[in-house]
Structures are given as C-alpha cells and as structure tokens.
C-alpha positions as a Markdown table, in Angstrom:
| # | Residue | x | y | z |
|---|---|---|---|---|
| 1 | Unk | 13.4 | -25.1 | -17.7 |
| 2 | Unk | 12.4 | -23.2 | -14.6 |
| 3 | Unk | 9.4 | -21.4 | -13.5 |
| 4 | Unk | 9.7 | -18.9 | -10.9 |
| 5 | Unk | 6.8 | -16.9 | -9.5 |
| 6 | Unk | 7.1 | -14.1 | -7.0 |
| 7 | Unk | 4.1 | -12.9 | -5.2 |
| 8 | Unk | 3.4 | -11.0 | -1.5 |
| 9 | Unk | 4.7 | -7.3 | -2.9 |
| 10 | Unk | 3.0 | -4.4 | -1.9 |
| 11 | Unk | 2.4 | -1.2 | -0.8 |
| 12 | Unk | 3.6 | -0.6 | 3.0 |
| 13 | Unk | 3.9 | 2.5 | 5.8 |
| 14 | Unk | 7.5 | 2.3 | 6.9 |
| 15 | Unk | 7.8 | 0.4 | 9.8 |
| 16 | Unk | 5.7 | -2.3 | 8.7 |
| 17 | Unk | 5.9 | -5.6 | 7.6 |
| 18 | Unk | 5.3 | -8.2 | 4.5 |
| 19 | Unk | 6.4 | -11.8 | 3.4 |
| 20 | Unk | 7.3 | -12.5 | -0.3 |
| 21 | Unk | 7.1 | -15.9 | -1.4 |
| 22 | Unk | 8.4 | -17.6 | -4.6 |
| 23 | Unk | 7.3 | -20.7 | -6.1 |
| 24 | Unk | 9.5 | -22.8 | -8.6 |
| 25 | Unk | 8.1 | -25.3 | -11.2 |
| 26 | Unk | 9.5 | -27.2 | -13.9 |
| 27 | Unk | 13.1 | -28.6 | -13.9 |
| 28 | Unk | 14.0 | -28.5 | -10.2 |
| 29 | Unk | 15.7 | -31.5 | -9.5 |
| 30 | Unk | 18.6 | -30.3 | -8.2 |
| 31 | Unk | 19.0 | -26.8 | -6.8 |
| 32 | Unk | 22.8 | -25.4 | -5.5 |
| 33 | Unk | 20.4 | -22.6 | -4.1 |
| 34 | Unk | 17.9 | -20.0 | -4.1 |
| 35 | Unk | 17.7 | -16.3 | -3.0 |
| 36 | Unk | 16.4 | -12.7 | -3.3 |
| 37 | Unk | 17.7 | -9.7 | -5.2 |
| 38 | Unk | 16.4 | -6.3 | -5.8 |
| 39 | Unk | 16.8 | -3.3 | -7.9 |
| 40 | Unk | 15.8 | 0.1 | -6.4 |
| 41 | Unk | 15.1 | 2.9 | -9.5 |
| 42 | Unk | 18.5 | 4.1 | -10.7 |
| 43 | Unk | 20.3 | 1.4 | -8.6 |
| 44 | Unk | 21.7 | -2.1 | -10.2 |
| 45 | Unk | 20.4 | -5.4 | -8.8 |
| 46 | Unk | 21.7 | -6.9 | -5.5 |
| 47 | Unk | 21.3 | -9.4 | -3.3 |
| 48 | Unk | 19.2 | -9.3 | 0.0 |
| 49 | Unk | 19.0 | -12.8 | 1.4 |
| 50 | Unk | 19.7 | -16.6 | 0.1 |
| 51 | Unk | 19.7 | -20.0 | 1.3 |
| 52 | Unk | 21.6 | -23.0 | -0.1 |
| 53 | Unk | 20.9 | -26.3 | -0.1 |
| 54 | Unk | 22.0 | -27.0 | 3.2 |
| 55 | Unk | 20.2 | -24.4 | 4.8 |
| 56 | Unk | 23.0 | -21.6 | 5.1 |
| 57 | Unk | 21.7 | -18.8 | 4.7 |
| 58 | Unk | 23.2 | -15.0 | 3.7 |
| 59 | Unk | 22.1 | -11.5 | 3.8 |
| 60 | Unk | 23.0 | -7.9 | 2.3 |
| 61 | Unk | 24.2 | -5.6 | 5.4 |
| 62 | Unk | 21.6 | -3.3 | 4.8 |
| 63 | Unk | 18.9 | -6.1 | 5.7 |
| 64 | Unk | 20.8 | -8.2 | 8.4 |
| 65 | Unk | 18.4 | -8.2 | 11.4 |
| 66 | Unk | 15.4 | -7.0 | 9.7 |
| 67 | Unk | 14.8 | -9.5 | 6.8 |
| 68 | Unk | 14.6 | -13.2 | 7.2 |
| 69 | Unk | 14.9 | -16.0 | 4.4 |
| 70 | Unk | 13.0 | -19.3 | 4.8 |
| 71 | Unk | 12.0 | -22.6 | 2.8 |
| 72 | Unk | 9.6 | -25.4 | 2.0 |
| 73 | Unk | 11.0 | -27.8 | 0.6 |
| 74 | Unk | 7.6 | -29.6 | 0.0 |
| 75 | Unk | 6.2 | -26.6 | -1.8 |
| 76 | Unk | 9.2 | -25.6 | -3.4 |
| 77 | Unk | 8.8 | -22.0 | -2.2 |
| 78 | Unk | 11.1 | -19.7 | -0.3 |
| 79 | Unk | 10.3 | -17.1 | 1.6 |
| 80 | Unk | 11.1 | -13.4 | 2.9 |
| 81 | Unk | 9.7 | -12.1 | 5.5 |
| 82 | Unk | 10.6 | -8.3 | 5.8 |
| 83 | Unk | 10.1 | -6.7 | 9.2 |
| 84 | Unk | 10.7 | -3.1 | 10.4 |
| 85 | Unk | 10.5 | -1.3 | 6.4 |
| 86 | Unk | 12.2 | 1.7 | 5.8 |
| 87 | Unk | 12.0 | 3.3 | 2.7 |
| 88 | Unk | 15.3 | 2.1 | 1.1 |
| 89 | Unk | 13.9 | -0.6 | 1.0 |
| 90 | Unk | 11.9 | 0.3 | -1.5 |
| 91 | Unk | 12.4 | -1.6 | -4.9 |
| 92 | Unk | 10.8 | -4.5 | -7.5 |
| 93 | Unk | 12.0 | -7.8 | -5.2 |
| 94 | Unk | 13.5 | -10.6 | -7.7 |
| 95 | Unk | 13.5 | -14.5 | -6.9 |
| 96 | Unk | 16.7 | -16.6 | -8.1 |
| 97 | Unk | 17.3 | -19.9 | -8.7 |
| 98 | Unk | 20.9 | -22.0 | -9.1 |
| 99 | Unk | 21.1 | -24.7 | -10.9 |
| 100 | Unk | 24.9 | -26.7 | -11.2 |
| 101 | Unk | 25.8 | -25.8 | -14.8 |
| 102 | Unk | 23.4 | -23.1 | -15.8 |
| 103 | Unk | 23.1 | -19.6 | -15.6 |
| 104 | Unk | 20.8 | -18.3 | -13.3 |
| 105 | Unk | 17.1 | -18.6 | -13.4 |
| 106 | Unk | 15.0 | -15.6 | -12.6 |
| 107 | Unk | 11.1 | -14.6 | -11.8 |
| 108 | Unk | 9.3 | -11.7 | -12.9 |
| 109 | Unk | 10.1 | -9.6 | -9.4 |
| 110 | Unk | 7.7 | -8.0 | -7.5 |
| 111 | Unk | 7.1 | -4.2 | -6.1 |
| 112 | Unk | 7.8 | -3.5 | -2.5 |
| 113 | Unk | 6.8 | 0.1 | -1.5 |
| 114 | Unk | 7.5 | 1.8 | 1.6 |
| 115 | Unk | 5.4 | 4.9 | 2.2 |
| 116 | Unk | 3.4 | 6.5 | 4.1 |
C-alpha cells in the first residue's frame, strides 16, 4: 500500500502565495507518476499539475504560468508551489500517486483558500 500525506494548505489574500507538499510512504517502488488534483465546492475533481518519472511535467490551463510542480526524489515528496492566487483557485488540493497496474492512490487533500 501507499501512504500519501498532503500538507502546506491554507488560508491566503488573493495575490499571494503557498507551497503544498506531499509525502508518500509504504509501497513506492515503482512510480509511472505523481500529480495534483482539486475539487472546488460544486465542481468535480481535476487536475492542476503532474510530473512523471522522467520529469515531464503537465498543467491544467487555468494554472499554466502561475503554479509550478517539483520533486525530491530522496524525500519522496512533490511539491506545488502556487504563485499569484486568485480566488478560483480556491478548493481542497488532492495528491496522486500511479502505480503500473493499480488504480490510483490518493491523500486526504488539503484546503486552499483565497480571500481577503
């Protein structure tokens, strides 16, 4: 099994900034991949930013330029840092892991709030 843990959420004036980071434990041997999704109230779950395992990265269009996905491979943890927040961008902030052969393995999120 996999053990992911989100952490860095927050409340934030729009404009501002904050870094999520998400640890994995357990069963990580071999990763296709890891990324962040997140689920605004009344809106289904969508991706924001991943990085396979050769570094590639990919990012939702409404975060391209603003939000930036990293790794440590020696911690295990990815992060996202999140510049310039607007309020859309409000939402609980998910953590994903892929694994070849299983479904997808997911943290607990964690709330991102933009207001002022």
């Amino acid at each position: 099994q996999v053990q992911l843990v989100e952490s860095g959420g927050g409340l934030v004036q729009p404009g501002g900034s904050l870094r999520l980071s998400c640890e994995a434990s357990g069963s990580i041997l071999s990763v296709d991949g890891m990324g962040w999704y997140r689920q605004g109230p009344g809106q289904k779950r969508k991706l924001v930013a991943s990085i396979a395992n050769d570094g590639n990265t990919n990012y939702g269009d409404d975060v391209k330029g603003r939000f930036t996905i990293s790794r440590d491979n020696r911690k295990n943890t990815i992060y996202l840092q999140m510049n310039s927040l607007k309020y859309a961008d409000t939402a609980v902030y998910y953590c994903m892991l892929l694994q070849p052969g299983h479904p997808a393995f997911w943290g607990q999120g964690t709330q991102v709030t933009v207001s002022s």
